[in-house]
LOTI-305846 format. One record per residue (C-alpha): z, y, x; residue number from 1; residue in one letter. Coordinates in nm, 2 decimals. Each point is the difference from the previous one (the first is absolute). Layout:
<rs>
R | Z | Y | X | NUM | A
...
</rs>
This chain:
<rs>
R | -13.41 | -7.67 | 11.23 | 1 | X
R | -0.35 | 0.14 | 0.01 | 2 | X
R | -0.15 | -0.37 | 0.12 | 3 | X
R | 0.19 | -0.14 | -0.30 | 4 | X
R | 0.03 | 0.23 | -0.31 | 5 | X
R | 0.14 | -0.29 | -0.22 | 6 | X
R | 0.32 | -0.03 | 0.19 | 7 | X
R | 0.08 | 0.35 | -0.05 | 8 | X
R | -0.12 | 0.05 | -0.38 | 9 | X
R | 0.22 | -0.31 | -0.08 | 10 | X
R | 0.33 | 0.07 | 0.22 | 11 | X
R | 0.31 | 0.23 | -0.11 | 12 | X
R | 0.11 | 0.21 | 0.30 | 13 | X
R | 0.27 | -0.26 | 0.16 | 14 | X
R | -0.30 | -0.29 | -0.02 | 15 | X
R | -0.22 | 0.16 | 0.17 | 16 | X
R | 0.25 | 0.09 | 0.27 | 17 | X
R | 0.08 | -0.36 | 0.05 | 18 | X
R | -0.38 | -0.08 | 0.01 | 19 | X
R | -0.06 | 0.29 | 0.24 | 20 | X
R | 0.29 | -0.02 | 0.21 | 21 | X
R | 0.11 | 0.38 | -0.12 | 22 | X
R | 0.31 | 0.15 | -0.13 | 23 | X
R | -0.04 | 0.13 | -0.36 | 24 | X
R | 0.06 | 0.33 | 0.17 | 25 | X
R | -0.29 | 0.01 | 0.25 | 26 | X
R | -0.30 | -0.10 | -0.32 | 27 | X
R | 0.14 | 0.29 | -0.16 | 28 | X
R | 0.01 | 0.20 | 0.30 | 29 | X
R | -0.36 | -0.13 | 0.00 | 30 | X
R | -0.09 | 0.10 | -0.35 | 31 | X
R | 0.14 | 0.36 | 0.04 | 32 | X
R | -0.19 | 0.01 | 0.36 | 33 | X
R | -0.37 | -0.05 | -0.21 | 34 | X
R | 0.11 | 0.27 | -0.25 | 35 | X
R | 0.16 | -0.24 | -0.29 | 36 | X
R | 0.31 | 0.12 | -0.18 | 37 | X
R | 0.15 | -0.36 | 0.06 | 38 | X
R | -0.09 | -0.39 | 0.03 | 39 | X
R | -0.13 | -0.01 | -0.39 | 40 | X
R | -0.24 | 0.28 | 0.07 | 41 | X
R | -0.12 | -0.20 | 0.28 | 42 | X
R | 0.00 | -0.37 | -0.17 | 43 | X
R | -0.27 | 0.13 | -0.20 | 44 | X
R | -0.23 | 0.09 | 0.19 | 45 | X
R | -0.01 | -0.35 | 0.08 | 46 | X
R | 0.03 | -0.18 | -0.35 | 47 | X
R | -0.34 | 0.22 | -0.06 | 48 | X
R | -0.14 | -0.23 | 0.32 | 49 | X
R | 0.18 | -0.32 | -0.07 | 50 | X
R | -0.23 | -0.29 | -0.15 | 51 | X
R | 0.32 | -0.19 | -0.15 | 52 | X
R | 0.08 | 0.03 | -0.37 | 53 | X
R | 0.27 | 0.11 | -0.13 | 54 | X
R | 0.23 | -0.30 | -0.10 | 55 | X
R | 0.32 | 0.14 | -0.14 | 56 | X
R | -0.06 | -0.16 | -0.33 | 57 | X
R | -0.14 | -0.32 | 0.07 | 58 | X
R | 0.31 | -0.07 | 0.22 | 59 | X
R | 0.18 | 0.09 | -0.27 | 60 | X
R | -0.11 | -0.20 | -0.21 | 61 | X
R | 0.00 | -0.31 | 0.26 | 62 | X
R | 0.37 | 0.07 | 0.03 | 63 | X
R | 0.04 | -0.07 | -0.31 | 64 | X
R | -0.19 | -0.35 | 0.07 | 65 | X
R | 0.24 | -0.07 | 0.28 | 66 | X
R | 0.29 | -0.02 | -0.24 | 67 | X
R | -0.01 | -0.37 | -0.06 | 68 | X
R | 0.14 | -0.17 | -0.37 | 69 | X
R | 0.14 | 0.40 | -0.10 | 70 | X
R | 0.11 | -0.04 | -0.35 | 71 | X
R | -0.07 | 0.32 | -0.21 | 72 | X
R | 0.38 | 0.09 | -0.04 | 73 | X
R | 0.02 | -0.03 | 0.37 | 74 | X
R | -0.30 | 0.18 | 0.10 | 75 | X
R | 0.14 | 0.31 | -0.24 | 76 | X
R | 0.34 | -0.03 | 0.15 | 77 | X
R | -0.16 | 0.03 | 0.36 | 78 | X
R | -0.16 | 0.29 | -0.08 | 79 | X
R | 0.28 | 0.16 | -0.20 | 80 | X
R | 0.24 | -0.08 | 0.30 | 81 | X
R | -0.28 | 0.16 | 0.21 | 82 | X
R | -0.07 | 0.31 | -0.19 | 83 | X
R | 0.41 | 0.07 | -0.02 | 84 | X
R | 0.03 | -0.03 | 0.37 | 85 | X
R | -0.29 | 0.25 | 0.02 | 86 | X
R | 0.15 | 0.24 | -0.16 | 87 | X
R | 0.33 | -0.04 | 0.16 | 88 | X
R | -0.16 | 0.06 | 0.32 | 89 | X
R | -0.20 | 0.30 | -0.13 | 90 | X
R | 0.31 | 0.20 | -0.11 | 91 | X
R | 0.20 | -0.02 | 0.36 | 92 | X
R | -0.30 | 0.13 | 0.17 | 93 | X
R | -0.10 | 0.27 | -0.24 | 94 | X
R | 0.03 | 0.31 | 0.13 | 95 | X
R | 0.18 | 0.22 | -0.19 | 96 | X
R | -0.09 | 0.32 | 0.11 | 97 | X
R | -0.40 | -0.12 | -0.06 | 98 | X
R | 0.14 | -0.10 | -0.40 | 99 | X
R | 0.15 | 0.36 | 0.01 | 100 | X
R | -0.33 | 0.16 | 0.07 | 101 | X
R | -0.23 | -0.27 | -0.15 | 102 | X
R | 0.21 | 0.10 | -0.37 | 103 | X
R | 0.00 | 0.41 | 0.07 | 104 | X
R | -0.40 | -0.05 | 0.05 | 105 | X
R | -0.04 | -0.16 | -0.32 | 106 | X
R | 0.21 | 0.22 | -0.15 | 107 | X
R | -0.09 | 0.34 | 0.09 | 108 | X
R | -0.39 | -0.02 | 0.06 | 109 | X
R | -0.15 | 0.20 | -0.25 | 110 | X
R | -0.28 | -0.31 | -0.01 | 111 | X
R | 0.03 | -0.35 | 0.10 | 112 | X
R | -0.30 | -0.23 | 0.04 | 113 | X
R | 0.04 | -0.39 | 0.04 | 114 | X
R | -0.25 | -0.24 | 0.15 | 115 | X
R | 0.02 | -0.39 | 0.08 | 116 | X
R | -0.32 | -0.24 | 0.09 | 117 | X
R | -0.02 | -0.39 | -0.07 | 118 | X
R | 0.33 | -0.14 | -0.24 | 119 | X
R | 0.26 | 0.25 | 0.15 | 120 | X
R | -0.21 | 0.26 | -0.31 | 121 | X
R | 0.30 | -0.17 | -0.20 | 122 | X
R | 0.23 | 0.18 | 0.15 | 123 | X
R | -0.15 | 0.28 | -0.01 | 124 | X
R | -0.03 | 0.03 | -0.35 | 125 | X
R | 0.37 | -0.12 | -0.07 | 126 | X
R | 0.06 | 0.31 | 0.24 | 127 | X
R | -0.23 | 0.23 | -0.14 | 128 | X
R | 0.13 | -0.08 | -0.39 | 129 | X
R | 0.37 | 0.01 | 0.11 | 130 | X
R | -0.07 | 0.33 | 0.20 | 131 | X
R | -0.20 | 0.17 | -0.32 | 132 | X
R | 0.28 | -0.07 | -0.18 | 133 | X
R | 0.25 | 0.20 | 0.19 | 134 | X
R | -0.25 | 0.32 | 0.10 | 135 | X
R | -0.35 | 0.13 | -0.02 | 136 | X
R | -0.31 | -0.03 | 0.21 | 137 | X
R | 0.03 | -0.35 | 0.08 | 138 | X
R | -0.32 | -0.17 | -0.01 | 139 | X
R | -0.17 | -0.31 | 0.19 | 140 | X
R | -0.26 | 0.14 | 0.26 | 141 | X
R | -0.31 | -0.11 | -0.10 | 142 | X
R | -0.06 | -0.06 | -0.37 | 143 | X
R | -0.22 | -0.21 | -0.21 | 144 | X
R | -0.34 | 0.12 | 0.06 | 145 | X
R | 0.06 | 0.24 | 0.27 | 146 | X
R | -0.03 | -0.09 | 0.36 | 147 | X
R | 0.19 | 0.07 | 0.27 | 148 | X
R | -0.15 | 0.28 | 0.22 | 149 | X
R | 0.05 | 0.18 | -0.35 | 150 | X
R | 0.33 | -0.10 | -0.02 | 151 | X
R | 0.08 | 0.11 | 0.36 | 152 | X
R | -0.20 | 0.35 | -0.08 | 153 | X
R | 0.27 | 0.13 | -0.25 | 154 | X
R | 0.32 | -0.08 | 0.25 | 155 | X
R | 0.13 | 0.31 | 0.06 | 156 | X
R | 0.22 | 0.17 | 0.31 | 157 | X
R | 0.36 | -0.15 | -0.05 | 158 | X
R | -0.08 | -0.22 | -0.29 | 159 | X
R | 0.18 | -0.38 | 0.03 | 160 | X
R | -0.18 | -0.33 | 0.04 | 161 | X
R | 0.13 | -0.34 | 0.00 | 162 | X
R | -0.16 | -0.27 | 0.17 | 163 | X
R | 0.09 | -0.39 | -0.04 | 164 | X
R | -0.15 | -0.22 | 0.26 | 165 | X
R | 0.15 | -0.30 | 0.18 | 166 | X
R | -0.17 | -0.26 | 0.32 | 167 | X
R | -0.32 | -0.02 | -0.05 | 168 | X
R | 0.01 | 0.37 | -0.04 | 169 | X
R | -0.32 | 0.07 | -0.17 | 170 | X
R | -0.23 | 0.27 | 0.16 | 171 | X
R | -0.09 | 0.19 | -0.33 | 172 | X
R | 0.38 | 0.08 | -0.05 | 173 | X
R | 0.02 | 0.09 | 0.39 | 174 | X
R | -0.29 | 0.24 | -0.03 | 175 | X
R | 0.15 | 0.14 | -0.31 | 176 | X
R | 0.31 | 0.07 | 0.09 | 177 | X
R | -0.16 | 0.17 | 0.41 | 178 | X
R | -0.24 | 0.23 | -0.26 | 179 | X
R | 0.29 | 0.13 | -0.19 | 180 | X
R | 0.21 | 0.08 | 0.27 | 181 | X
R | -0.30 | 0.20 | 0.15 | 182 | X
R | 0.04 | 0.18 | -0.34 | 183 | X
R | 0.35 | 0.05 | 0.06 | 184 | X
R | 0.14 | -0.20 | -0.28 | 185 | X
R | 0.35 | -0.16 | 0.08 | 186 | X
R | -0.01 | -0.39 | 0.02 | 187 | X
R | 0.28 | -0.25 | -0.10 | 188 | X
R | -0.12 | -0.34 | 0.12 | 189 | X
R | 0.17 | -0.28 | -0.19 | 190 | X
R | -0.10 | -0.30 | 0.27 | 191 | X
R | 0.14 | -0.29 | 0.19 | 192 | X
R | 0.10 | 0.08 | 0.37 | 193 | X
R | 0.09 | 0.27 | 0.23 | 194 | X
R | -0.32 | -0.08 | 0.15 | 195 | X
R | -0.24 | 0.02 | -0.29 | 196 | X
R | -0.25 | 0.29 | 0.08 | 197 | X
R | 0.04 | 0.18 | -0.34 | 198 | X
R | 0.37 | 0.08 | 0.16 | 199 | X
R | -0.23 | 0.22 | 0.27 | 200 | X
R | -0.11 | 0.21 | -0.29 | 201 | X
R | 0.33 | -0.01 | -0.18 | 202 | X
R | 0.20 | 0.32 | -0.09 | 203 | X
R | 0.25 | -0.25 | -0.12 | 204 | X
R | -0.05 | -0.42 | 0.00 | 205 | X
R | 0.23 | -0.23 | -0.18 | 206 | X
R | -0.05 | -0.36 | 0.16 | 207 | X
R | 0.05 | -0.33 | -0.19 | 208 | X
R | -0.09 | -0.34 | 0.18 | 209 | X
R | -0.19 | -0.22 | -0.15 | 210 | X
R | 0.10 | -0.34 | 0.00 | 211 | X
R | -0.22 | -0.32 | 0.04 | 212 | X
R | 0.12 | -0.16 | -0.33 | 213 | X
R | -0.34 | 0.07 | -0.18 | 214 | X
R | -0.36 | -0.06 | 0.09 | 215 | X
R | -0.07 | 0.34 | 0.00 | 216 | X
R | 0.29 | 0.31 | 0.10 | 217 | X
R | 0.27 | -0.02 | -0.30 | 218 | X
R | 0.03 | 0.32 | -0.26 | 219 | X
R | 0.38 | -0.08 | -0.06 | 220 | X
R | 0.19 | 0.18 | 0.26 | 221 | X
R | -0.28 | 0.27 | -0.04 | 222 | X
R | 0.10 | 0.03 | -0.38 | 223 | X
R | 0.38 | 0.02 | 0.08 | 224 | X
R | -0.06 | 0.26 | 0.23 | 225 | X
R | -0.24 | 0.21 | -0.24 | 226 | X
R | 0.25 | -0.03 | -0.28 | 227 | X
R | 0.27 | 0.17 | 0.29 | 228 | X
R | -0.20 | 0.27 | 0.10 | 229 | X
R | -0.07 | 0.08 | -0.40 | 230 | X
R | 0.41 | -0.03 | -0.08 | 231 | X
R | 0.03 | 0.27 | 0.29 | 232 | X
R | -0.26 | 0.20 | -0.11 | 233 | X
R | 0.13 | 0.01 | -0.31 | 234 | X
R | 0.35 | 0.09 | 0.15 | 235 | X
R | -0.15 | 0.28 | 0.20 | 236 | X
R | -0.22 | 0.15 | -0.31 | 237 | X
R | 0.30 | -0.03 | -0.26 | 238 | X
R | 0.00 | 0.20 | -0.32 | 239 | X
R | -0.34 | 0.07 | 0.06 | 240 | X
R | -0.06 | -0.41 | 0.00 | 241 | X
R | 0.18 | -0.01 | -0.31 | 242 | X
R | -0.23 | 0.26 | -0.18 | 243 | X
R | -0.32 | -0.17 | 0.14 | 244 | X
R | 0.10 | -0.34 | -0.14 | 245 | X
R | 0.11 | 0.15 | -0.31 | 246 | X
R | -0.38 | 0.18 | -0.03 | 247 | X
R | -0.15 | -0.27 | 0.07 | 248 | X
R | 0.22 | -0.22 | -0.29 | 249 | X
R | -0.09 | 0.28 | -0.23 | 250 | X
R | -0.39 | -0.04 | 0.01 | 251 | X
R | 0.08 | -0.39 | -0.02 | 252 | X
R | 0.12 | 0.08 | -0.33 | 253 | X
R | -0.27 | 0.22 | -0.08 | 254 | X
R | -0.22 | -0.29 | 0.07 | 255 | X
R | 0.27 | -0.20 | -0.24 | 256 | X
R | -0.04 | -0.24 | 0.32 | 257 | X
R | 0.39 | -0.19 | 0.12 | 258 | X
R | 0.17 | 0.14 | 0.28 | 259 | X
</rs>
């Protein structure tokens, strides 16, 4: 591993067994040995050493290319097929016990802050606007303008923060999400496998797969999901839902904008 940082930095877990001649069970044995919470902690240490680039997206995209004389109707019925079996398979493995406490945390936390890097930010906003709706003290984590070591200064003990991130897990959402646990804010990780390092840091983690449809991770299951966990928290809230909305509908008016 050491002679060859690239095999490691580019391999999931059962790869790099089969490379290695090791069970899945003995690298993580491994990686807890040298002090790392688990195999993603010790991946990247060696994605910081590997000379390869990164080429999730251009072998998306050259996916794409493979699919020889794809009419358009065809291409969006591949994907829509795709997307539906995604989500299929995303419902009998959620845990429901993680949903339970993944909806009391966005609930009940007096403050809940929401960050996502790179295109999964969507997501985050349909969150955070869905979520503002329903309670106060929702707000992205770093704002316009502000950066985000002020951002991560006014996290407070027991305050909630969501993290989005999916493979390639980017570092800056990784680093955020370690600090504020230092800070002993909760974390509910909203990611894409049991074995995606923001579940290490996780009070609670909802996991939806992402599916190979799109050049890039696809947003639609994540959506579904997000529009779930707002129905529930709006459940769980109740009457006191109903008179945010309603607040909120009033200063619409005010502002003689629709509803």
């Amino acid at each position: 591993m050491i002679d060859d940082a690239d095999v490691v930095a580019m391999s999931n877990i059962v790869e790099l067994g089969t490379k290695t001649n090791l069970s899945s069970a003995s690298i993580t044995r491994l990686a807890k040995l040298l002090g790392y919470k688990g195999y993603q902690q010790f991946q990247l240490v060696f994605k910081k050493k590997s000379k390869v680039a990164n080429s999730f997206y251009s072998d998306g995209v050259n996916r794409l290319l493979n699919q020889e004389n794809v009419s358009p109707k065809l291409l969006l019925k591949s994907q829509g097929e795709a997307v539906a079996l995604n989500i299929d398979q995303m419902i009998t493995q959620l845990d429901g016990d993680e949903l339970i406490k993944a909806v009391d945390l966005l609930a009940k936390k007096n403050r809940v802050h929401i960050f996502a890097y790179r295109h999964t930010a969507a997501i985050a906003n349909i969150l955070r606007y869905g979520l503002a709706l329903l309670r106060p003290n929702v707000q992205m984590l770093v704002q316009e303008a502000h950066g985000v070591a002020i951002a991560l200064g006014q996290l407070k003990k027991d305050d909630l923060l969501v993290v989005i991130g999916s493979s390639p897990y980017s570092n800056v959402t990784l680093k955020i999400a370690s600090i504020a646990k230092k800070q002993q804010c909760q974390i509910l990780a909203i990611t894409d496998s049991k074995l995606s390092p923001l579940n290490e840091l996780a009070t609670a983690a909802i996991t939806i797969p992402s599916s190979k449809h799109f050049y890039t991770n696809s947003l639609v299951a994540n959506c579904f999901v997000i529009e779930g966990l707002l129905s529930l928290t709006a459940l769980e809230l109740g009457n006191t839902a109903v008179n945010h909305v309603k607040h909120h509908e009033q200063l619409l008016s005010q502002l003689e904008v629709s509803s």
